[in-house]
Every structure is written in structure tokens, then in C-alpha cells.
C-alpha positions in Angstrom: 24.7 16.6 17.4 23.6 13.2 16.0 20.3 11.6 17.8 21.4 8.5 20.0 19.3 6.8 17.9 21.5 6.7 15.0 24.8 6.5 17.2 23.7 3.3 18.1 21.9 1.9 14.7 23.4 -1.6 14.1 25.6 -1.5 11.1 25.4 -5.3 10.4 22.5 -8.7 10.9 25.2 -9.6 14.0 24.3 -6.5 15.9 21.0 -6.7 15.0 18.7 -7.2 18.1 15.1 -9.2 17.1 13.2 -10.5 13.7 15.1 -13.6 13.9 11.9 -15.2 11.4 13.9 -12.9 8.8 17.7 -12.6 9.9 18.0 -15.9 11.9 20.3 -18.8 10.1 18.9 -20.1 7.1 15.8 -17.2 7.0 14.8 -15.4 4.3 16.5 -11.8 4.8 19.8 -13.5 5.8 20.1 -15.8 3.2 18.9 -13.1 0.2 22.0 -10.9 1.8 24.3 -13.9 1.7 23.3 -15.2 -1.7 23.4 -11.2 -2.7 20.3 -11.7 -4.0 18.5 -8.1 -5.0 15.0 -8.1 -5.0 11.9 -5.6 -4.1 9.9 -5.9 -0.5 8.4 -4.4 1.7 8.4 -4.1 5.4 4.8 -4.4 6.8 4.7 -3.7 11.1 4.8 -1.6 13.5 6.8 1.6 15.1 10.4 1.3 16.0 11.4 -2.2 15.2 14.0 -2.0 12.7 12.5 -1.1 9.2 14.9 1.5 7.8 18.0 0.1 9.7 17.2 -3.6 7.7 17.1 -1.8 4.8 20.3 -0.1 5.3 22.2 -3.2 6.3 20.6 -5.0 3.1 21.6 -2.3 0.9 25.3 -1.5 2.4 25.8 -5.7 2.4 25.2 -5.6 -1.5 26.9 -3.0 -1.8 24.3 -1.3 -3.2 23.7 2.9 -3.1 20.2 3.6 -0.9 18.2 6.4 -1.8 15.7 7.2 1.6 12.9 9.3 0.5 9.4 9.6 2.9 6.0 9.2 1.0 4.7 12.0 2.8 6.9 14.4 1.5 8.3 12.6 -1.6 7.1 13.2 -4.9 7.4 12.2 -8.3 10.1 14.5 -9.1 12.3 12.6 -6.3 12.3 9.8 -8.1 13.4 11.3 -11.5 16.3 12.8 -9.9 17.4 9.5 -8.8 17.0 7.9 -11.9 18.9 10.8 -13.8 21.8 9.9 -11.4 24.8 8.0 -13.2 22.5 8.3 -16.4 24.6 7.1 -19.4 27.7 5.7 -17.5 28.7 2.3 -19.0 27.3 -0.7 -17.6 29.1 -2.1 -14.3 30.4 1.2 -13.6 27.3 2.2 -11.5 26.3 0.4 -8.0 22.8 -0.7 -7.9 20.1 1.7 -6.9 18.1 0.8 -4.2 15.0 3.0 -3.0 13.7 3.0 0.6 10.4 4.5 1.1 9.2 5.0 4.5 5.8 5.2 4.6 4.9 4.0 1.4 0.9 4.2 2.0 1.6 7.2 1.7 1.6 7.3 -1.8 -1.3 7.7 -3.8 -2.0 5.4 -6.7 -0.8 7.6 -9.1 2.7 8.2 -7.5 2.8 3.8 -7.6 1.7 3.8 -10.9 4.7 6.5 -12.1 7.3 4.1 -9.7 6.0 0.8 -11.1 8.0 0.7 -14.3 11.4 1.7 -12.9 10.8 -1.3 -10.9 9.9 -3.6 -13.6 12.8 -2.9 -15.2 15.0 -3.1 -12.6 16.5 0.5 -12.7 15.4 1.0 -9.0 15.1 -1.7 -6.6 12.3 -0.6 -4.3 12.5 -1.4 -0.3 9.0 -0.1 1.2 8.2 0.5 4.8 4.7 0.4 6.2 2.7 0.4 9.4 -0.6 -0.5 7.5 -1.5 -3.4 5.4 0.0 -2.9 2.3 -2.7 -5.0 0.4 -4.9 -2.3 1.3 -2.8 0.7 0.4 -0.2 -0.6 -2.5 -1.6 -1.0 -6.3 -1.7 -4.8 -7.1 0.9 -4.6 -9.9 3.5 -3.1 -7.3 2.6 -5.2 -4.6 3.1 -8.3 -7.0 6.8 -7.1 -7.8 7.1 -7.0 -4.5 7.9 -9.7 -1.6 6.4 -8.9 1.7 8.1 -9.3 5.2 5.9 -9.1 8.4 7.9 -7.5 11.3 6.5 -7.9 14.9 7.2 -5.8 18.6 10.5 -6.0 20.0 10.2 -8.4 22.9 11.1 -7.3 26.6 14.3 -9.4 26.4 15.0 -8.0 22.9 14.0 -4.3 24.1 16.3 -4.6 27.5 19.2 -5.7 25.0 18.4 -2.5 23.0 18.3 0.0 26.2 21.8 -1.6 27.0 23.4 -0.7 23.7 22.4 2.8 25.0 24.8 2.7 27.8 23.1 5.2 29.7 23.3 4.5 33.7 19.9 3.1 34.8 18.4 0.9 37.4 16.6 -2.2 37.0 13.2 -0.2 38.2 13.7 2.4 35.8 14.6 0.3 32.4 11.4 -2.1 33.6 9.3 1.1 33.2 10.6 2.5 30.0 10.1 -1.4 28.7 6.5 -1.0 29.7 6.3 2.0 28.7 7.3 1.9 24.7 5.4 -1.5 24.1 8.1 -2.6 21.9 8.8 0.0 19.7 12.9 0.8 20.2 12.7 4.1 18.6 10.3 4.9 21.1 12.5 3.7 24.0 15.6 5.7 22.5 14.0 9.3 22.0 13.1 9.1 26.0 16.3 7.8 27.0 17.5 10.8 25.1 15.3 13.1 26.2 15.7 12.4 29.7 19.1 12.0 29.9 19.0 16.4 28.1 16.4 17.6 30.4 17.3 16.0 33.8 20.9 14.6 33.4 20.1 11.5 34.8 17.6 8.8 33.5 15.4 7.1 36.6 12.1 5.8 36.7 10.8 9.6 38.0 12.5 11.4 35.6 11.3 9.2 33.0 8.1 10.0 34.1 8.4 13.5 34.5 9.9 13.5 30.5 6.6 11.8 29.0 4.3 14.5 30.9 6.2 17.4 29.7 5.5 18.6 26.4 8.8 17.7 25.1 7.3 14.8 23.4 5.0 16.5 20.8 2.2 14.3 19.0 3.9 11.3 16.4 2.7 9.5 14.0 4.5 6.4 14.8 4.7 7.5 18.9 2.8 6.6 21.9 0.7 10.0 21.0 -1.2 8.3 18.1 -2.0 5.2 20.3 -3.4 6.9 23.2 -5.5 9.7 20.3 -7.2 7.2 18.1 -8.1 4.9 21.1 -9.6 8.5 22.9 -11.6 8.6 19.3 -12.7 4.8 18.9 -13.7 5.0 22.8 -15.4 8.0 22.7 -17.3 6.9 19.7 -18.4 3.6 21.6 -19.2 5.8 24.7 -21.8 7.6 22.4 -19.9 10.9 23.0 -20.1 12.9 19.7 -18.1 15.8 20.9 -15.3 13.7 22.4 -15.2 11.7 19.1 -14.8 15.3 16.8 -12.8 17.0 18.9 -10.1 13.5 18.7 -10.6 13.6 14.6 -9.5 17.1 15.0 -7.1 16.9 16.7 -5.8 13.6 14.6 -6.2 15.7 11.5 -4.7 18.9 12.7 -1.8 16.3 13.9 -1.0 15.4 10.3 -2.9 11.9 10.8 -3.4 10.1 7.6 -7.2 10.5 7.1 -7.4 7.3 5.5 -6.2 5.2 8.3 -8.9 7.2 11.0 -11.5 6.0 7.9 -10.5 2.9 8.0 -10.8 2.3 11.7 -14.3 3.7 11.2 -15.3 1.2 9.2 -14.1 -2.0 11.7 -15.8 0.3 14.3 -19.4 0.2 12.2 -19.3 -3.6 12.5 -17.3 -4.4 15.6 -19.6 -2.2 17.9 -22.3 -0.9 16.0 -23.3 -4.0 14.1 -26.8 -5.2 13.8 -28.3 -2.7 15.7 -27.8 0.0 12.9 -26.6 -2.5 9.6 -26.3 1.1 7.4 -24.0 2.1 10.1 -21.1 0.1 7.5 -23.0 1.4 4.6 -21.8 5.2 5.9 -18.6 4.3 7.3 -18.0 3.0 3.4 -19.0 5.9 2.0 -16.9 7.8 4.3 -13.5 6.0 3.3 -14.6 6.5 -0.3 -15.2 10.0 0.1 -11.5 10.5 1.4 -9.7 8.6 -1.1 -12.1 10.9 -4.1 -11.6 13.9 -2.2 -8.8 14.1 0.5 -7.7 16.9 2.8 -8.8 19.5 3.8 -12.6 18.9 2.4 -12.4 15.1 3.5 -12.1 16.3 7.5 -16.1 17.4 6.3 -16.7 13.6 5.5 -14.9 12.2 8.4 -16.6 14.7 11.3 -20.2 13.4 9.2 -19.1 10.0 9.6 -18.1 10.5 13.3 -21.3 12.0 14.0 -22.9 9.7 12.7 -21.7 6.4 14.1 -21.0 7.9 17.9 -25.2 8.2 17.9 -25.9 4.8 16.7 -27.2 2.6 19.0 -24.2 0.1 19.8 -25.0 -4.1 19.4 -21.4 -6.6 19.9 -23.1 -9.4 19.1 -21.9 -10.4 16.1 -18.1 -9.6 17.0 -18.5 -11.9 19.5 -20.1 -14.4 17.6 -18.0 -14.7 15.1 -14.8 -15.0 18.0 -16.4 -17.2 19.4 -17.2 -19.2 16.0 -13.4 -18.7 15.0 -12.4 -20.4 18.6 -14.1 -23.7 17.8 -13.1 -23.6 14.3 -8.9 -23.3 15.7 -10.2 -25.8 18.2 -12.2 -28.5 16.3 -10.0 -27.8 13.1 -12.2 -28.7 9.9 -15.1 -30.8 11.2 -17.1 -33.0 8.5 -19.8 -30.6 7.0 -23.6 -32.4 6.9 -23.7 -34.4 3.7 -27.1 -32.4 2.8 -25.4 -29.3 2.6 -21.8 -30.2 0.5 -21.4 -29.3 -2.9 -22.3 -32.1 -5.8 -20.9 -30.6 -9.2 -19.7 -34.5 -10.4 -22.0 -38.1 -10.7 -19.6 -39.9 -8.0 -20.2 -37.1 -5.3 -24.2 -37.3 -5.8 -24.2 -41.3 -5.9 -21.9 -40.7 -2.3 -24.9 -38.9 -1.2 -23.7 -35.3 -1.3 -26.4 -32.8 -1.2 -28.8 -35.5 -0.8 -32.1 -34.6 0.7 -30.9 -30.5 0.6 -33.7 -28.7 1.4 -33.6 -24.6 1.2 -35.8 -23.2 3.8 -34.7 -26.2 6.4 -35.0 -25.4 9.9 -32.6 -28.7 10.3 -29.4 -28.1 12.5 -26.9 -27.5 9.7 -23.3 -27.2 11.8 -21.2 -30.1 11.9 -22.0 -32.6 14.4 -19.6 -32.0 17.1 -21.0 -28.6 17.3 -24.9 -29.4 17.0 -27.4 -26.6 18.6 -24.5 -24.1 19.2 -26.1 -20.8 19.3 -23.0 -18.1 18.6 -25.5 -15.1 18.8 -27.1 -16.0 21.8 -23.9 -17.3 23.8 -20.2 -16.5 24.8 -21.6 -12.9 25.4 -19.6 -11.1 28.0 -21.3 -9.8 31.1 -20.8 -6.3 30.3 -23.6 -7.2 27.3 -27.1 -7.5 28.0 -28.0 -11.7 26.9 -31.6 -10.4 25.9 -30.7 -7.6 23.9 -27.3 -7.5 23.0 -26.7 -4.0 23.8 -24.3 -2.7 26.4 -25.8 -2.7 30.0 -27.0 0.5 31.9 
């Protein structure tokens, strides 16, 4: 039986619900599909809010053939095969081939490298789909072939517009709930509308309830599961609660969690909440992230539980998050206040005989911010109550 989710996929940018910065009038998507312009991008955001059905819609509107491959299970040999296709038909015979990779961090530097020429050349033209930043997980020379498009969350108009296409009977109470609930992800949305609607006939705010306790929603990558598992490990690890932490990383890992991603979130952890109370804490959590790119799974779970260990037992100092939010408020606020004349750069005569750098001296114990902003102490202030002013560590 075909999943709701596809009986209702939008086959065109008019039934398409959201994005309007790319499929709006006169945006970039929109306009590429009515110039027919073919290029490669890549979709960089978050669960469920319309990567692979864009990609579709660009494809079928250029009349273009789509190739969907995952990078978690695609290889190098996929690629081939598509590339053998229609090999030696005359030119203009053949539709362009476009390839849509879900997941594309997924692929490891040596998979790009062996994809990068076929899209040089043009023989594939390469839609990627990412949850993670693709700067930090896509080689430069692909990523530079590429044009990137930043997706956001379905809003709760745009999700409530969604739930309708659905046409599955619900009240008001229930369809503000399941809004709530899937934080603007519509696939999200969709698989418990489904799921309700199998296991209890009828879709209300209880049974919707009843459906996201039961186990019939299993651990996913992109799902409410991953959310709620790497927040129990980042809070667990802030708590100071070793065993909490591993047994989350385990459970990630035994999940099919890319190990890379719980690295990474280590090392904005070592900063954010450790800090300056243990500096080698981001030495570690470094060293951790390069282990698992060198080694990967299964040895790397060996890195990630030393890592884990590690950082859950440091002691815990904030302050220099919330200096530097604090810092980045006046600096949206003010906008780009006059830096002290002492301490601007002088590389030409003119700017010295205006006086920059004048009277510079190294070790001065002189106020350097910008005027507006003299005696402003970011490491001392703007520390929330739950931190202690005279330590910076958490309160007791």
C-alpha cells in the first residue's frame, strides 16, 4: 500500500506548501525551473521540509530522469551504473541525468572525490540533501560546483496547510497537538497521522498520544527519537553523569547514528559548557572527531565513550558562552562602532599621519573597546542566575 506520505507529495511549486525564499515569484528555485536552467545544489536543513520532493519537482519540470540513491547505503558502484545507462546513444536522444543524494554527509571524501568529475563534466547533475552543514562534511571542489539552498521549519500555518492535504478527520485540539508535536518537520507530522489513523481508526489528540508512546515509532535518524537521544546525551554530560552520557552514545551508535555528528556536538559541548574551567577539554574533544573520521565504526565507539568520559567529569564554566552572546548582542545592537585610533591598523603614510596606531602600546592596561561600550566587562556580567558571579561555575 503506498505511505500517505507519498499519496500526498506535491507534484508541482503550486502545490508546494513553504520555502517561499526559494519557490516564491521571482526566487531563485522558481526562476532556475522557469528559465530550465540545470545546475548542481544542495539542500542544507532540517527533517521533513521538502528536500527530496523539490528535487523531484525540479527534475520532472526539466524534464530531466532522477536517479535517488541514500549515501548511507550508496556506493561507488551506484554511480557507475547510472553513468553506463544510455552509454553511446547519440546526443539529444537521452534526457539529462539528474542525481539526488539524500544524506550526502554521508559520503566519505573518497566517494566525493570518485562523483566530482561526472559533475564537472556535466554527465550527472548532482542534487544533494543534508541535515548538517555541508561546508563541514562536502570536499571543497564539490561544494564549489555546487550552489547551496538553506531550507528552514515548516511554520504552524504552513504545517496546518500540510495536515489538511491529509484529509484525515481531526479536531482543532488534536491537529494543534500534532503541530506541536512535530516542530515543523511534515514528514514527521504524516507518519503519525498514518500511524494513528492504522492502529486506532481514528486520529484525536489521545490517540495521537497513545501512537508516540507505543513502540510503533522506532528510533529515526531524522525523527523526534534523535532529538530527544542526543539532548539525553548533551544533558547528561552537563549534569556530570558519565553513565547517563555512555549509555545515550550507545544507544546513538547502536541506533545507526552517524558518529561524526555525536563528535561534533562534543566539540561545541567542550567550549559551550566546559570552557575555561578545563581549556584541554576542546583539545580532547578534537582529537576525538579526528579519531572518527581516521578510524570510524566500530573501533571509533572506543574514542567516542573516552571522549564522553572524559568531558561529563570536567568541571563545567559558561562563562565565556555567555560572554561572547552577550558581546554579539551589542555588536547587532551598536552595529560597527569606531575602533580606538591606538589600536587600528597603519600599513600606508596617510593612515599614520591620520593618527592610526598612534601612541599603541602592547602591554596597555587602557580601556581598548569602542567608546560607547567603555568598561564593559563580558566575563564578569550578563551571567544568568543559575551561574555562580564569583566563580562562574553552575550553583549548588
Amino acid at each position: 500500500m503506498e505511505p500517505l506520505a507519498s499519496k500526498i507529495r506535491p507534484t508541482s511549486l503550486d502545490e508546494f506548501v513553504g520555502q517561499e525564499h526559494l519557490v516564491g515569484p521571482g526566487k531563485p528555485l522558481r526562476v532556475a525551473i522557469e528559465q530550465r536552467h540545470l545546475f548542481s545544489f544542495i539542500f542544507w536543513g532540517p527533517p521533513g521540509v521538502g528536500k527530496t520532493t523539490l528535487a523531484r519537482i525540479y527534475a520532472q519540470s526539466l524534464d530531466a530522469k532522477i536517479y535517488e540513491l541514500s549515501a548511507v547505503s550508496a556506493g561507488k558502484d551506484d554511480i557507475k551504473k547510472i553513468i553506463a545507462e544510455d552509454a553511446g546513444a547519440l546526443p539529444g536522444l537521452t534526457k539529462p541525468k539528474v542525481l539526488f543524494l539524500d544524506e550526502i554527509h554521508r559520503f566519505n571524501k573518497s566517494q566525493q572525490d570518485f562523483l566530482l568529475p561526472y559533475v564537472e563534466r556535466g554527465d550527472l547533475t548532482l542534487i544533494g540533501a543534508t541535515t548538517e552543514n555541508p561546508s563541514f562534511e562536502v570536499i571543497p571542489a564539490l561544494l564549489s560546483r555546487c550552489r547551496v539552498f538553506v531550507l528552514e521549519e515548516f511554520s504552524d500555518e504552513e504545517m496546518k496547510r500540510i495536515i489538511e492535504r491529509t484529509k484525515v478527520k481531526m479536531d482543532k485540539e488534536a491537529k494543534d497537538w500534532l503541530v506541536a508535536m512535530a516542530g515543523g518537520d511534515a514528514r514527521q507530522a504524516i507518519a503519525m497521522i498514518e500511524n494513528t489513523k492504522k492502529l486506532y481508526g481514528k486520529v484525536t489528540k489521545d490517540t495521537l498520544t497513545d501512537t508516540l508512546q507505543s513502540k510503533f515509532l522506532r528510533y529515526d535518524k531524522k525523527g523526534e527519537e534523535h532529538y530527544n537521544t542526543i539532548s539525553a546525551f548533551i544533558k547528561s554530560m552537563r549534569a556530570s553523569q558519565p553513565d547517563a552520557a555512555v549509555y545515550y552514545l550507545a544507544r546513538m551508535i547502536a541506533a545507526g547514528e552517524d558518529p561524526k555528528f555525536i563528535a561534533r556536538r562534543m566539540v561545541i559541548f567542550a567550549s559551550e559548557d566546559i570552557g575555561n574551567a578545563q581549556p584541554t577539554a576542546l583539545v580532547v574533544a578534537n582529537a576525538v572527531f579526528q579519531a572518527v573520521d581516521t578510524i570510524g565504526l566500530p573501533e571509533a565507539g572506543i574514542n567516542l565513550a573516552h571522549g564522553v568520559a572524559y568531558l561529563s567529569k570536567a568541571p563545567k564554566d559558561k562563562s565565556a558562552y555567555y560572554a561572547y552572546k552577550a558581546a554579539l548582542e551589542d555588536a547587532q545592537k551598536f552595529g560597527n562602532l569606531p575602533i580606538p585610533m591606538k589600536i587600528r591598523n597603519a600599513p600606508t603614510k596617510l593612515m599614520k599621519d591620520l593618527g592610526y596606531g598612534a601612541g599603541y602600546e602592547k602591554y596597555t592596561k587602557e580601556d581598548l573597546l569602542p567608546e560607547k561600550l567603555k568598561h564593559k566587562k563580558y566575563l564578569d556580567e550578563k551571567i544568568p542566575d543559575t551561574i555562580d558571579q564569583k566563580s562562574k561555575k553552575p550553583k549548588k
